[in-house]
DOGUFI-653647 format. One record per residue: z, y, x of N, C-alpha, C, O in turn; residue number from 1. Coordinates in Angstrom, 3 decimals. Layout:
N
R;n_pz;n_py;n_px;ca_pz;ca_py;ca_px;c_pz;c_py;c_px;o_pz;o_py;o_px;seq
R;Z;Y;X;Z;Y;X;Z;Y;X;Z;Y;X;NUM
...
END
This chain:
186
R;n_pz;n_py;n_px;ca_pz;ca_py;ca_px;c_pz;c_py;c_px;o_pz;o_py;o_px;seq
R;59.169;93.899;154.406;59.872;94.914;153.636;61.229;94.358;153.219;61.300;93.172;152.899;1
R;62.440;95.228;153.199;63.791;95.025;152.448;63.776;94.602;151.289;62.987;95.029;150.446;2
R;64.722;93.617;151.045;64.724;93.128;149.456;65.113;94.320;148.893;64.589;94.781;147.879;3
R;66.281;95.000;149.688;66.672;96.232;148.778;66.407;96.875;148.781;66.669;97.701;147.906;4
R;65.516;97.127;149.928;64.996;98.858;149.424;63.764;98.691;148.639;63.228;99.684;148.146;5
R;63.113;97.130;148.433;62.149;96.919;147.619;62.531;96.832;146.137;61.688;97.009;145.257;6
R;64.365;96.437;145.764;64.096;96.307;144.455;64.772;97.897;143.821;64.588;98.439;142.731;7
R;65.502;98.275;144.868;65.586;99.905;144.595;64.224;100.890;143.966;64.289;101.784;143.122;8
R;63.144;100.429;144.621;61.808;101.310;144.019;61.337;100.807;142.839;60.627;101.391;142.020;9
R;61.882;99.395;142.780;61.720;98.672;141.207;62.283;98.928;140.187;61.714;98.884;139.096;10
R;63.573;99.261;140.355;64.470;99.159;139.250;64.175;100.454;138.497;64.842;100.464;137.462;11
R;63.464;101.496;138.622;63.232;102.150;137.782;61.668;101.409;136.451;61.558;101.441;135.225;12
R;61.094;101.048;137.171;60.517;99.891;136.231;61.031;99.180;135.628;60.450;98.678;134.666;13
R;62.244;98.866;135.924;62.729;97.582;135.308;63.375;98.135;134.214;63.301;97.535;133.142;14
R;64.065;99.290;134.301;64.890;100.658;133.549;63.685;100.992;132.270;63.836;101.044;131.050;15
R;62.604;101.161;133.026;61.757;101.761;131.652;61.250;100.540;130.365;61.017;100.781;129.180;16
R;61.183;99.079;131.150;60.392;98.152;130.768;61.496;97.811;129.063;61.217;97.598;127.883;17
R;63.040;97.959;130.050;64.116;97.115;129.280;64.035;98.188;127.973;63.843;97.881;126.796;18
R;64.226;99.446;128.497;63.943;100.635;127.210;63.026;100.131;125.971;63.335;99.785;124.831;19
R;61.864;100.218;126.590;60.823;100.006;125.724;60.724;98.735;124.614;60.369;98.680;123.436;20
R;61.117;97.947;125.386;61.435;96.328;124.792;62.662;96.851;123.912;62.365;97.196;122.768;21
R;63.639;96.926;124.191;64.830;96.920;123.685;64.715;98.256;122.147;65.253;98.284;121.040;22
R;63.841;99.085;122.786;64.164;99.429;121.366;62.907;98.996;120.208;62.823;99.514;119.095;23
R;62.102;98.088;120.661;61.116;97.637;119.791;61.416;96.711;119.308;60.817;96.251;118.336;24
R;62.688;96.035;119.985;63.369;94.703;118.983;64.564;94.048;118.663;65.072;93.000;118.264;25
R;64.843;95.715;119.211;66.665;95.371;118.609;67.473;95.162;119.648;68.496;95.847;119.654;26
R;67.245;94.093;120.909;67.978;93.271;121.684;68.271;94.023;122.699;67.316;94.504;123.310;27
R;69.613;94.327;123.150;70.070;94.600;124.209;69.406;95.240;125.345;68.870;94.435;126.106;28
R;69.281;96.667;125.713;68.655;96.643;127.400;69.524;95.856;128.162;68.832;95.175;128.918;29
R;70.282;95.710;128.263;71.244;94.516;129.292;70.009;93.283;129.341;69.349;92.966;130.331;30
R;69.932;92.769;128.106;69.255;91.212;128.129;68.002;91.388;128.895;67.723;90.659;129.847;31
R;66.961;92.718;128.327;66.040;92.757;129.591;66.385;92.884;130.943;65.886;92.187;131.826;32
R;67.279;93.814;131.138;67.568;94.268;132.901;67.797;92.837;133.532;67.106;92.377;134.441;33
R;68.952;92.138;132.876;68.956;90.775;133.324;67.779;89.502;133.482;67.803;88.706;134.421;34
R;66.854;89.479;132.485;66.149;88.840;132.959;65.100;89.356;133.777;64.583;88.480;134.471;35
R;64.756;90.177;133.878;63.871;90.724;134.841;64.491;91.335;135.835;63.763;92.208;136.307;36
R;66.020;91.221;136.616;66.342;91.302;137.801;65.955;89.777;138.738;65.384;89.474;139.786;37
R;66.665;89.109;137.615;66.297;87.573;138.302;65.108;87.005;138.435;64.763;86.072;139.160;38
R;64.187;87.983;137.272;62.284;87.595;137.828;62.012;88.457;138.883;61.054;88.367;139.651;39
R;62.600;89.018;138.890;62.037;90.328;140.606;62.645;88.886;141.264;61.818;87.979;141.366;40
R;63.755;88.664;141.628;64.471;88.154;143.174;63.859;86.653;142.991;63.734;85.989;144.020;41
R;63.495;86.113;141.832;62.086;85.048;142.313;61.015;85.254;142.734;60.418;84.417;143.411;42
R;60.599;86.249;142.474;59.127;86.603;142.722;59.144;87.314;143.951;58.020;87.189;144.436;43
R;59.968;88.096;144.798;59.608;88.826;146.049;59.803;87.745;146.502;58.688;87.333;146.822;44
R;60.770;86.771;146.813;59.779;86.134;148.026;58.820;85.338;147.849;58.460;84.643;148.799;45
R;58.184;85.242;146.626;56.505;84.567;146.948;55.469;85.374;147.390;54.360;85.130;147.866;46
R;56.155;86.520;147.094;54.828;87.130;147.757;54.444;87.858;148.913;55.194;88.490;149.656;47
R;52.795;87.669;149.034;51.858;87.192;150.137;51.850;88.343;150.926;52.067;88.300;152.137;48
R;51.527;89.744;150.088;50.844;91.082;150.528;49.515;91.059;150.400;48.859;91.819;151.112;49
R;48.758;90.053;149.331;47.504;90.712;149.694;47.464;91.795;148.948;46.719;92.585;149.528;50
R;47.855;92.249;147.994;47.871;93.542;146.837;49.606;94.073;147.002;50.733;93.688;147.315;51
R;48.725;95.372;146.477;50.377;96.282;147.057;51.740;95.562;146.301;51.620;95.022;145.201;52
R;52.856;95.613;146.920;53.736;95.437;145.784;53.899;95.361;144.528;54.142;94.328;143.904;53
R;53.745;96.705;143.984;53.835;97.351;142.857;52.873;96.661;141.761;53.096;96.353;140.590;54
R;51.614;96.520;142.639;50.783;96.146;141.680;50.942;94.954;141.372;50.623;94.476;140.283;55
R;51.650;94.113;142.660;51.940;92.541;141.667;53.299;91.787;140.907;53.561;90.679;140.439;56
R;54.063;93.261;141.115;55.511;93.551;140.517;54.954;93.324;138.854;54.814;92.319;138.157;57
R;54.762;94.544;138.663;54.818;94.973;137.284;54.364;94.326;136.206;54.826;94.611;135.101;58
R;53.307;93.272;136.366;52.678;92.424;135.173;53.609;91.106;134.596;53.781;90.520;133.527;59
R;54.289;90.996;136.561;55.196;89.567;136.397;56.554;90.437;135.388;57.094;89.799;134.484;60
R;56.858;91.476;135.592;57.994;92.121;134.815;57.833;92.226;133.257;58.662;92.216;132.347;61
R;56.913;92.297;133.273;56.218;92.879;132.035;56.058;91.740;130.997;56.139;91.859;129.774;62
R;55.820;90.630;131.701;55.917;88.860;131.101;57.095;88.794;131.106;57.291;87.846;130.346;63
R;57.952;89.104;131.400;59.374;88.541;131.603;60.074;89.121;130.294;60.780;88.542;129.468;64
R;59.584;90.669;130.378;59.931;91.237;129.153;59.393;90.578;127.701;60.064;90.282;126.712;65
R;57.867;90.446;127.935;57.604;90.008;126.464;58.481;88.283;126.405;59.033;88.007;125.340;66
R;58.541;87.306;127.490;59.311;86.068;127.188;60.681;86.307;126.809;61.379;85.371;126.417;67
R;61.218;87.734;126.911;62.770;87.885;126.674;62.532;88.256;125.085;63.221;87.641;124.271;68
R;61.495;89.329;124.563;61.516;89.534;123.510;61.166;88.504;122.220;61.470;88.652;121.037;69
R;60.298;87.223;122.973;59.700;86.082;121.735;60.569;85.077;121.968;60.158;84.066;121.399;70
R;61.501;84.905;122.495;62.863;83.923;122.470;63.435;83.900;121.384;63.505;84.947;120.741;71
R;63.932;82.842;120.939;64.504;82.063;119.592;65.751;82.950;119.275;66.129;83.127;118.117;72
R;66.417;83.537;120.442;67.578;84.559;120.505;67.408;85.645;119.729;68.334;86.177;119.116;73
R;66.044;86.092;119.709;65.811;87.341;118.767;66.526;87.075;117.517;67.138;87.999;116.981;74
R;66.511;86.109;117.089;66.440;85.837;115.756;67.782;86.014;115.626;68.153;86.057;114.453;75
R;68.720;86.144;116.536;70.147;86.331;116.519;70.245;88.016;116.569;70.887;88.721;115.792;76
R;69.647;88.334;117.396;69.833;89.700;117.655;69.647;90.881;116.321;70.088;92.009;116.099;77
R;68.616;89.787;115.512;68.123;90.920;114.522;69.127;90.818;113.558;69.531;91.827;112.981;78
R;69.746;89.276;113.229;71.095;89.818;112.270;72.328;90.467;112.875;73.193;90.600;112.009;79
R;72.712;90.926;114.095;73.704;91.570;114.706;74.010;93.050;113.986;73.031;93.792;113.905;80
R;74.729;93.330;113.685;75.134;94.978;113.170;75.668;95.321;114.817;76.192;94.676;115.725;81
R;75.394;96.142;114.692;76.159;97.583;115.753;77.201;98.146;115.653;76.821;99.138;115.031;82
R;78.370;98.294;115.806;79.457;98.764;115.479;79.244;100.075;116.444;78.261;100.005;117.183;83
R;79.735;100.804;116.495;79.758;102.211;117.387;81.567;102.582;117.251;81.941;102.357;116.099;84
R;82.316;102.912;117.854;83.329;103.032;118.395;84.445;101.807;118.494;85.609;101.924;118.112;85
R;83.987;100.853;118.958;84.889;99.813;118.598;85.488;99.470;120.085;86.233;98.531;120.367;86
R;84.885;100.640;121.100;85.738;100.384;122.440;85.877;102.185;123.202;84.980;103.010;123.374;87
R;87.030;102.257;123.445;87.305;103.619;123.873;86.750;104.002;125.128;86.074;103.225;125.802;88
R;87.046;105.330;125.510;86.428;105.472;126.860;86.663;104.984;128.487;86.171;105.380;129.544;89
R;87.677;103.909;128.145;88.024;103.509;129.084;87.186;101.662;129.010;87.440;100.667;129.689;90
R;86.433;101.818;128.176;85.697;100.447;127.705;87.328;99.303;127.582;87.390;98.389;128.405;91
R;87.993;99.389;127.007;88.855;98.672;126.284;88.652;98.781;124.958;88.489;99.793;124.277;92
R;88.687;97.221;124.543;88.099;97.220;122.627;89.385;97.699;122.141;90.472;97.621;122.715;93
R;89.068;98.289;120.818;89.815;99.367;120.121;90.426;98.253;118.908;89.533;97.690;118.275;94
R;91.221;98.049;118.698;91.514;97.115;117.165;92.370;98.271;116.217;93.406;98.876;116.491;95
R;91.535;98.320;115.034;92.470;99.189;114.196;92.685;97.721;112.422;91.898;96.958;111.862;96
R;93.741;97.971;112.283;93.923;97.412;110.836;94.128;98.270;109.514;94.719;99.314;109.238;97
R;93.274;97.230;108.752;92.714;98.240;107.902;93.656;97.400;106.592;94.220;96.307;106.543;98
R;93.472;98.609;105.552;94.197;97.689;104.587;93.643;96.812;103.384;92.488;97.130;103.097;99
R;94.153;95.823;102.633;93.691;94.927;102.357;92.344;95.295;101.122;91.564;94.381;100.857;100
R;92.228;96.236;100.652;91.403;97.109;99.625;90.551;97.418;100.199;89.529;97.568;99.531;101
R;90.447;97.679;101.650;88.930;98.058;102.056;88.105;96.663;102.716;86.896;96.610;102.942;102
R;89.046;95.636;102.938;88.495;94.098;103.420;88.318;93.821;102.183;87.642;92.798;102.079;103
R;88.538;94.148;101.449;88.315;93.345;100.031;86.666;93.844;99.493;85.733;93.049;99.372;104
R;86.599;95.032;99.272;85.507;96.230;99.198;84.207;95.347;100.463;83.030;95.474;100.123;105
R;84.367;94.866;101.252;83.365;95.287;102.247;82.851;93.519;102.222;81.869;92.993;102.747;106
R;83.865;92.969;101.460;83.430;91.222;101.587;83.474;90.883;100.436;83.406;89.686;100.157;107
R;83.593;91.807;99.506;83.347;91.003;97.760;82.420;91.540;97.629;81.706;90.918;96.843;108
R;81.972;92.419;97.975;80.531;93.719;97.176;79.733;92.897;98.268;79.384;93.921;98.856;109
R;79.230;92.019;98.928;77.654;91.266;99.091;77.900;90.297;98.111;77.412;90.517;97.003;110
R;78.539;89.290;98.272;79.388;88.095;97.169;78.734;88.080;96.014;78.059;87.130;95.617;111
R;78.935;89.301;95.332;78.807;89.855;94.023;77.087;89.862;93.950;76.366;89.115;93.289;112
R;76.671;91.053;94.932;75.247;91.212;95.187;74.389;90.028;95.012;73.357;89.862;94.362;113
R;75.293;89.022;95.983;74.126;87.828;96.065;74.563;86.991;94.582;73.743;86.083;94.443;114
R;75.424;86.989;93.599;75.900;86.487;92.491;74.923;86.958;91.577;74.321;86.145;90.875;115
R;74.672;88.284;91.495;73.785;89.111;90.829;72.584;88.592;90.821;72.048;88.158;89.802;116
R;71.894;88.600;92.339;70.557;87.963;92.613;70.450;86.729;91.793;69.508;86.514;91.030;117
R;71.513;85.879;91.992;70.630;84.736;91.783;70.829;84.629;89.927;69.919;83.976;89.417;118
R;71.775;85.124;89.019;71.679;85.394;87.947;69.762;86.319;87.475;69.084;85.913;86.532;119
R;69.429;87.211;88.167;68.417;87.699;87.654;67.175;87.081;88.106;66.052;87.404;87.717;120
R;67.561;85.823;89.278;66.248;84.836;89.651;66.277;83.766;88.027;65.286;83.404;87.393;121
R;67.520;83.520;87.755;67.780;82.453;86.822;67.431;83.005;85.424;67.006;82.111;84.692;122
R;67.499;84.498;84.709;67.270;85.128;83.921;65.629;85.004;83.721;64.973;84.535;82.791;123
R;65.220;85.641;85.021;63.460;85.705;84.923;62.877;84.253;85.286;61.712;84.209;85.679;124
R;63.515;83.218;85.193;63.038;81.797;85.488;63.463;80.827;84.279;63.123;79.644;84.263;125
R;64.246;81.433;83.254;64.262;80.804;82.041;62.944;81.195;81.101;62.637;80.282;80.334;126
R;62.259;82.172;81.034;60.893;82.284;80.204;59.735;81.433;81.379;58.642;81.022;80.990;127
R;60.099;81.314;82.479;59.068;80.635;83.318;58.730;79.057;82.658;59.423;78.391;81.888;128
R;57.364;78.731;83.288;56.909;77.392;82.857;57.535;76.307;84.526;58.212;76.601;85.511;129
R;56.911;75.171;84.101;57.869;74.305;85.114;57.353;74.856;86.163;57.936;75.871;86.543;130
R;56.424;74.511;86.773;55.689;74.678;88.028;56.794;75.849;88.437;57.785;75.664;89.143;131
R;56.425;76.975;87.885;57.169;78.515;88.373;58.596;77.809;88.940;58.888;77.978;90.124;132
R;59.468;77.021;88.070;60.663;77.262;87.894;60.815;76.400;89.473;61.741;76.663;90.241;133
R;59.886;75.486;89.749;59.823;74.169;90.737;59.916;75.231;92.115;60.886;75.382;92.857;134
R;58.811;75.783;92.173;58.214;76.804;93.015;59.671;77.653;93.803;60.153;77.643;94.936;135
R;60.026;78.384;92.417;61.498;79.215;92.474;62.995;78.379;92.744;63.958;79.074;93.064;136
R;63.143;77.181;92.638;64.120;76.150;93.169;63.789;76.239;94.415;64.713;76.582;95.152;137
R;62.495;75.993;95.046;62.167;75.015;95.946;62.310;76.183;97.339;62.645;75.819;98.466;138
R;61.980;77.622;96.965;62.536;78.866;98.052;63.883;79.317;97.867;64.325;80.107;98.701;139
R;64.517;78.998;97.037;66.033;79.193;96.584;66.469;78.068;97.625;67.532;78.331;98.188;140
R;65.748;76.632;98.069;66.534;76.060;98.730;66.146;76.082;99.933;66.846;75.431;100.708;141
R;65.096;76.714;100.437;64.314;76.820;101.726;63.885;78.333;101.799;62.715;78.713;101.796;142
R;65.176;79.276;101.875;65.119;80.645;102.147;63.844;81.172;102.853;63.093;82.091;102.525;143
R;63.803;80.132;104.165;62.632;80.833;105.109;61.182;80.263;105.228;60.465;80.531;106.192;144
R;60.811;79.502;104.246;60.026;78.803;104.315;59.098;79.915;103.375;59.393;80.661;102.441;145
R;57.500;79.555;104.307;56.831;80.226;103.500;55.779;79.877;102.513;56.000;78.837;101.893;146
R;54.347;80.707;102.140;54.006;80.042;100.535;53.476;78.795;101.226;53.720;77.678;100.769;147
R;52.552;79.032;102.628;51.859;77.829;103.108;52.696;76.567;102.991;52.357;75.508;102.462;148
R;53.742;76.835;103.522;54.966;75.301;103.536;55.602;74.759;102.315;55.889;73.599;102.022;149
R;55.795;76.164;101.504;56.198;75.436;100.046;54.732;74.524;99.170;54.805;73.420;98.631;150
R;53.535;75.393;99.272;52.533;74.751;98.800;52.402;73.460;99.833;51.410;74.117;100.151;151
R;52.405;73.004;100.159;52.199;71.734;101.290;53.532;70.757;100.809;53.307;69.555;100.665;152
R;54.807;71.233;100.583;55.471;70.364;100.318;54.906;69.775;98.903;54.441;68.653;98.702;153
R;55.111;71.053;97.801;54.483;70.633;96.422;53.472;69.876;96.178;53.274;69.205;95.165;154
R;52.581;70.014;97.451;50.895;69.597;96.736;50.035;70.447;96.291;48.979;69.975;95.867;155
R;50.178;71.542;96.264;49.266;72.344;95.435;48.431;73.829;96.169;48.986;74.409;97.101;156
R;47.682;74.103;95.868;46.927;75.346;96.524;48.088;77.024;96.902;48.832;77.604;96.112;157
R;47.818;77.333;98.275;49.256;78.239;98.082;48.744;79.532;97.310;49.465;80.529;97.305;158
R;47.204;79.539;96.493;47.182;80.987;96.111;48.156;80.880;94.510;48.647;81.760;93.803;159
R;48.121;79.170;94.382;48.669;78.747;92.712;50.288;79.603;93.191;50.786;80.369;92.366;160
R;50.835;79.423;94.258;52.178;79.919;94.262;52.208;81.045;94.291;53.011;81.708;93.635;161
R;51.323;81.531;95.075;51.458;83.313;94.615;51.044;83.810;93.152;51.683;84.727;92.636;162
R;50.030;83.238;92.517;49.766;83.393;91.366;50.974;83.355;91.074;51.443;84.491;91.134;163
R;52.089;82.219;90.638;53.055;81.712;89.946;54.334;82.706;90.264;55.254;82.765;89.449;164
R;54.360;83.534;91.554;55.384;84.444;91.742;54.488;85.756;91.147;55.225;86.739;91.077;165
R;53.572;85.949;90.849;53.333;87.296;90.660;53.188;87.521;89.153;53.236;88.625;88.611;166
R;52.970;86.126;88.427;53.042;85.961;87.122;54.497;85.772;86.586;54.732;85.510;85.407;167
R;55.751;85.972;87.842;57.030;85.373;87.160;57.847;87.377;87.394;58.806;87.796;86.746;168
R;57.202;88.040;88.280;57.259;89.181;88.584;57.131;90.470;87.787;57.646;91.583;87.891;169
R;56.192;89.873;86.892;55.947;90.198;85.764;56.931;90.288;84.628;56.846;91.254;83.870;170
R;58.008;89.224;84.409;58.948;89.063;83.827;59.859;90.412;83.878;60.279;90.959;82.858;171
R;60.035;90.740;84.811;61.014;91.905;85.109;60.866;92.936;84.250;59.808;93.554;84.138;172
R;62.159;93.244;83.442;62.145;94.502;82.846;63.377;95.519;83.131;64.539;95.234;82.841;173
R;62.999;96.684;83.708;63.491;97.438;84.450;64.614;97.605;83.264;65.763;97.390;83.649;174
R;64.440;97.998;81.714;65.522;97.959;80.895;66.215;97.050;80.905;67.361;97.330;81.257;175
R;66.070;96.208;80.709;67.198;95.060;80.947;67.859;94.673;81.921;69.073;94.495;81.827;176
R;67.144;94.459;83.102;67.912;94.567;84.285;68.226;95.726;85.365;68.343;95.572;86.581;177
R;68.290;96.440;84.923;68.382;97.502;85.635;66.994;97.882;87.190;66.035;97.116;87.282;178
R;67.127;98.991;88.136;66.288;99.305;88.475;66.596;98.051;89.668;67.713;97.589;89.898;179
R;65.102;97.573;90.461;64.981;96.514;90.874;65.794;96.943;92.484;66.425;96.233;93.268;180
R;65.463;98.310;92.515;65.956;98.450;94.633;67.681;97.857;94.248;68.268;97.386;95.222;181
R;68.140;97.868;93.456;69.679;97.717;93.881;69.468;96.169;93.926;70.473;95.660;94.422;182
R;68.655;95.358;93.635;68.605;93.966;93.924;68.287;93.617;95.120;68.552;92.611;95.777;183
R;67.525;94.806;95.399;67.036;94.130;97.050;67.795;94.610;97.782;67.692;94.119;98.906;184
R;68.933;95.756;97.655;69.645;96.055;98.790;70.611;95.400;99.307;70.571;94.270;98.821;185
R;71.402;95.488;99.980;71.837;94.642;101.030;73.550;94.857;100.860;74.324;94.269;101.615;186
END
């Protein structure tokens, strides 16, 4: 059989696979189409014919997709924003300048946000006892670390850390600090 007229009957697989992936995790249909063009043109010529094409196409595609989606890259992809018109219809990028009040607006207001946060971590961690306050340093300095790893560094049982966040959670008073979603927003 033709490579091309074999990966011609593919590429609509490959079209649906990248869809599906791509919108379940953010990343690019490009990044799938690409890696699973180059797993098709490894894989046809290993194979034998004892099973139809198709049937020994699609599983190897299908791995290719989930190895594109559990790649360390995700983790890039998911902080990416989307811009939407930032290239015209002639796919030339568009540069517009903006004036200095709306760069100011769009890069002081997180600044602030995250200034805020850590004032109302430090507010509800002054009535805290040590442990709490240790606990609350110790993810303040290890953003992604979770209770298992913080309890393991500390020494201590990780239900004591959830106890210790749900007893510091408690602290929160919606009068005083206002309502909690504007803390978590972004």
């Amino acid at each position: 059989m033709n490579f091309e007229k074999q990966f011609n009957r593919t590429r609509k697989t490959i079209s649906v696979f990248s869809k599906r992936f791509s919108y379940a995790t953010n990343i690019p249909i490009e990044e799938y189409e690409s890696a699973m063009c180059e797993e098709f043109a490894k894989k046809y010529y290993k194979y034998d014919g004892r099973i139809p094409f198709d049937a020994y196409i699609k599983p190897v595609l299908h791995q290719c997709a989930q190895k594109v989606a559990s790649r360390k890259e995700r983790k890039f992809y998911d902080s990416v924003i989307h811009v939407d018109g930032i290239i015209d219809e002639d796919c030339n990028p568009k540069f517009e300048f903006v004036s200095d009040v709306d760069i100011e607006n769009e890069v002081v207001s997180p600044i602030k946000k995250c200034e805020d946060k850590l004032q109302l971590i430090h507010a509800l961690i002054s009535q805290a006892d040590d442990i709490t306050t240790a606990i609350v340093n110790h993810m303040l300095e290890n953003p992604n670390a979770s209770m298992r790893s913080i309890a393991r560094d500390m020494g201590v049982h990780p239900s004591k850390i959830s106890r210790c966040i749900t007893r510091l959670a408690k602290n929160y008073d919606s009068k005083r600090f206002g309502d909690v979603s504007q803390y978590l927003a972004v």
